[in-house]
C-alpha positions in Angstrom: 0.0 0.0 0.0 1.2 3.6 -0.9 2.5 5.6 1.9 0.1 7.8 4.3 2.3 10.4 3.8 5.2 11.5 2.4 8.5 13.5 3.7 11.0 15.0 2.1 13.2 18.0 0.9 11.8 20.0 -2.6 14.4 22.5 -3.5 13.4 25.2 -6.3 15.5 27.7 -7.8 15.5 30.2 -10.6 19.2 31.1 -12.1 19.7 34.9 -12.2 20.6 36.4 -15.6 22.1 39.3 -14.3 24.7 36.6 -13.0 25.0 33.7 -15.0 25.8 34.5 -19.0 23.2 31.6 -19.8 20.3 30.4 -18.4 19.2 27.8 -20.9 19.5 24.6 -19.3 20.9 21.8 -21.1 19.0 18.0 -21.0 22.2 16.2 -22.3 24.7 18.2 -20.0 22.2 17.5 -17.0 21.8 13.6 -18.1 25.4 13.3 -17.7 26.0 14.8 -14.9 23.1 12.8 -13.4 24.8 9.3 -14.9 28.1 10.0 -13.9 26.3 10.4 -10.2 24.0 7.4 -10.7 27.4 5.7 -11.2 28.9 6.3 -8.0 25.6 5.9 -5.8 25.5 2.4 -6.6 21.8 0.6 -6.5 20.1 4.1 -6.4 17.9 5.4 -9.1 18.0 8.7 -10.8 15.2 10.0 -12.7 15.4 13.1 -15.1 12.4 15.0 -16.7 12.3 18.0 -18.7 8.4 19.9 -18.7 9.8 22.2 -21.9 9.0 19.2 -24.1 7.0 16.4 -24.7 9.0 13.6 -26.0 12.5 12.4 -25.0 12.0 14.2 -22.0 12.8 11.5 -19.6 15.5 9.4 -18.6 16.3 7.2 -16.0 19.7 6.1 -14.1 20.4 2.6 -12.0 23.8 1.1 -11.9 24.1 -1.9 -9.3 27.7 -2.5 -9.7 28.4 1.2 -9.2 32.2 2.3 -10.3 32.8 -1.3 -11.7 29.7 -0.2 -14.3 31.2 3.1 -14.4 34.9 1.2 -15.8 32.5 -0.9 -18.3 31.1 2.0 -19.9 34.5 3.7 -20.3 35.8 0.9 -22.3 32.9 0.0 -23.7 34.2 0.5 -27.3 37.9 -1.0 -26.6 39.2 -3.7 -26.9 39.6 -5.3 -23.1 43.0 -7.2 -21.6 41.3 -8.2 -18.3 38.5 -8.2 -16.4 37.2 -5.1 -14.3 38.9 -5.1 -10.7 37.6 -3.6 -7.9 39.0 -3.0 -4.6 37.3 -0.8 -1.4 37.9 -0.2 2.1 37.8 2.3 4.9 39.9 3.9 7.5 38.9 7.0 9.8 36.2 7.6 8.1 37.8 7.7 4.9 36.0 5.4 2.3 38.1 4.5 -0.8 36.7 2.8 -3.8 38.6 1.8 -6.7 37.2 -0.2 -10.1 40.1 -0.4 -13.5 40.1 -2.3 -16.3 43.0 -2.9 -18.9 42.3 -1.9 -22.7 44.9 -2.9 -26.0 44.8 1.4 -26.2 48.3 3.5 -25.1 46.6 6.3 -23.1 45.2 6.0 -19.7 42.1 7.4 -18.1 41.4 8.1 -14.7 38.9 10.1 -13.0 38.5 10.7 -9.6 35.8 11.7 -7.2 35.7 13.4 -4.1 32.1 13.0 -2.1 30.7 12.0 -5.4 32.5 15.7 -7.2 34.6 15.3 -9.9 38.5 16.2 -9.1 39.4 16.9 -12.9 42.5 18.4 -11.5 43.4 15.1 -9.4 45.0 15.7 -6.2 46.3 13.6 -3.1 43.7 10.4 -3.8 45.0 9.8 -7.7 48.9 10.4 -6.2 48.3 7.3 -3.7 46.5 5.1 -6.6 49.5 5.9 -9.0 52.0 5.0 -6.7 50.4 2.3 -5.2 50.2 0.7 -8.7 53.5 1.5 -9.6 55.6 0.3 -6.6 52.4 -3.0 -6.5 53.8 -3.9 -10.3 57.7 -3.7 -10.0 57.1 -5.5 -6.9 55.3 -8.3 -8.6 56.9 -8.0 -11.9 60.6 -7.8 -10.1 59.4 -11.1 -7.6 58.5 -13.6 -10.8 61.5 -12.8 -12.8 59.5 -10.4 -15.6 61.9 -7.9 -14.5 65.7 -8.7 -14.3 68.3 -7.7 -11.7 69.9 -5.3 -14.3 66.5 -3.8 -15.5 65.1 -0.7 -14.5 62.3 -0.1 -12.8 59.4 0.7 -15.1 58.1 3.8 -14.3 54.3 4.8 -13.5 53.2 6.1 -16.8 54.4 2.8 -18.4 52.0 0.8 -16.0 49.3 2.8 -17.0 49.4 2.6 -20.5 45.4 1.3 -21.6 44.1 1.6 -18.2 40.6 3.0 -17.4 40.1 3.6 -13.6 37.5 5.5 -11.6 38.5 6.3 -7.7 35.9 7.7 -5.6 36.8 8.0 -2.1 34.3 9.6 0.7 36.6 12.4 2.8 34.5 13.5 6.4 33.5 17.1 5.9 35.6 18.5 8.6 38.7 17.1 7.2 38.2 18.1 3.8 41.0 20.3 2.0 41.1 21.0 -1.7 43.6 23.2 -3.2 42.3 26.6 -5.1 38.9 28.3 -5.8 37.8 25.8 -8.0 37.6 22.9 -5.6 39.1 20.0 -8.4 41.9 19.5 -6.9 42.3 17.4 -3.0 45.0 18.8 -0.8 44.7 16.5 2.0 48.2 15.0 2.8 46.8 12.4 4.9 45.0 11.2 1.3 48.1 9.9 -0.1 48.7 7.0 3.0 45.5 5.9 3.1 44.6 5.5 -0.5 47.7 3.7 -0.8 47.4 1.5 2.1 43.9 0.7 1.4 44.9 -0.3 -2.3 48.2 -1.6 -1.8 48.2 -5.2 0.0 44.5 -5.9 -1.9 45.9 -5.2 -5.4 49.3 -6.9 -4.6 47.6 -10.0 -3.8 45.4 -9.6 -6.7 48.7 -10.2 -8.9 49.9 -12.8 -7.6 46.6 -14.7 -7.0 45.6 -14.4 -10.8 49.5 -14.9 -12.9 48.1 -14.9 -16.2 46.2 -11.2 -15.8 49.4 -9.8 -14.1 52.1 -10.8 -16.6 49.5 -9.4 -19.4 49.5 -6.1 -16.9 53.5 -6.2 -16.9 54.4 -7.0 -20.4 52.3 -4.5 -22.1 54.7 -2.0 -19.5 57.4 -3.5 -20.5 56.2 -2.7 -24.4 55.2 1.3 -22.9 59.2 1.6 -21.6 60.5 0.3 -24.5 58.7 2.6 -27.1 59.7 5.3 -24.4 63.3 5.0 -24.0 63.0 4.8 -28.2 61.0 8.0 -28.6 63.5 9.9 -25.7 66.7 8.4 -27.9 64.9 9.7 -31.1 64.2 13.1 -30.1 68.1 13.4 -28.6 69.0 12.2 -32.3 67.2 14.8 -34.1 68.0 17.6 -31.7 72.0 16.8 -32.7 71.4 17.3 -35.8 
């Protein structure tokens, strides 16, 4: 039976043109934003309708897997090396989530989210994941041989070559810091421990649990180094001349 009653907030607002340039709101820039939200509130639904118009006014949001859906649509045209991985946890009230995928592509893509805002600048969360998967890689790749004693280290944009990867973490409101007016960047210097910690160990033993998906992860780096040390050597060569 329906509810007696209902409760609730109802917020209204009218934009003022003597402030904003534009006032016409946009159904495809408002669907997106609403998707990209849909995506990180996992198992909650999201409806949009515009009044202005009478057909494809309406859409509708619902993602159970949350950021591991998020990673499929990403790479939803690319051609995938392994299956989506996700890894969460929490500490202090700090709530990191992380869900990447390998694609056959040479540029990565990772976006980050801060209380469910987009960081488009990055900050202290995506320094911890890019470490964390760095040092996790040579680690692994060093400890099964893929990496001999009188190799190199490969560095963190080599490891990160096709990789799609959303990172939403949940900072408590009194701790939060973000650098500039703009709020898309994360200052917080705590941010880089514990999204490291929390991703670390789990993604470590990811690797070694699953051999085949980790020497896929490590060779393609391998490839990224190689064509990088080739493209440094040729721009040296042509600079000589």
């Amino acid at each position: 039976s329906a509810p007696k009653s209902k409760t609730g907030t109802k917020v209204t607002f009218m934009p003022d043109p003597t402030i904003f340039s534009t006032t016409d709101f946009k159904f495809n820039t408002i669907a997106e934003r609403i998707k990209e939200s849909a995506f990180l509130l996992k198992d909650v639904t999201l409806t949009l309708t515009d009044l202005r118009k009478e057909e494809d006014n309406h859409v509708a949001f619902h993602y159970e897997n949350g950021v591991q859906d998020f990673v499929e649509y990403l790479n939803e045209d690319k051609e995938t090396l392994t299956p989506v991985l996700y890894f969460s946890g929490e500490s202090d009230g700090f709530q990191v989530e992380v869900a990447m995928q390998y694609n056959d592509g040479y540029s990565d893509n990772i976006l980050s989210f801060v209380n469910n805002v987009r960081t488009k600048d990055g900050g202290t969360h995506e320094t911890g994941l890019k470490t964390a998967i760095t040092k996790a890689m040579n680690d692994y790749a060093r400890k099964t041989g893929l990496l001999k004693e009188k190799d190199k280290n490969l560095e963190g944009s080599d490891y990160r070559e096709g990789l799609s990867a959303v990172l939403s973490i949940l900072v408590p409101e009194a701790h939060l810091q973000f650098e500039g007016q703009t709020k898309t960047k994360l200052g917080n210097s705590e941010v880089v421990k514990i999204t490291n910690r929390l991703f670390s160990d789990a993604f470590s033993d990811f690797l070694l649990e699953n051999p085949q998906i980790a020497k896929k992860i490590v060779e393609k780096g391998i490839l990224a180094a190689k064509a990088r040390v080739a493209a440094k050597r040729a721009r040296e060569v042509t600079r000589k001349k």
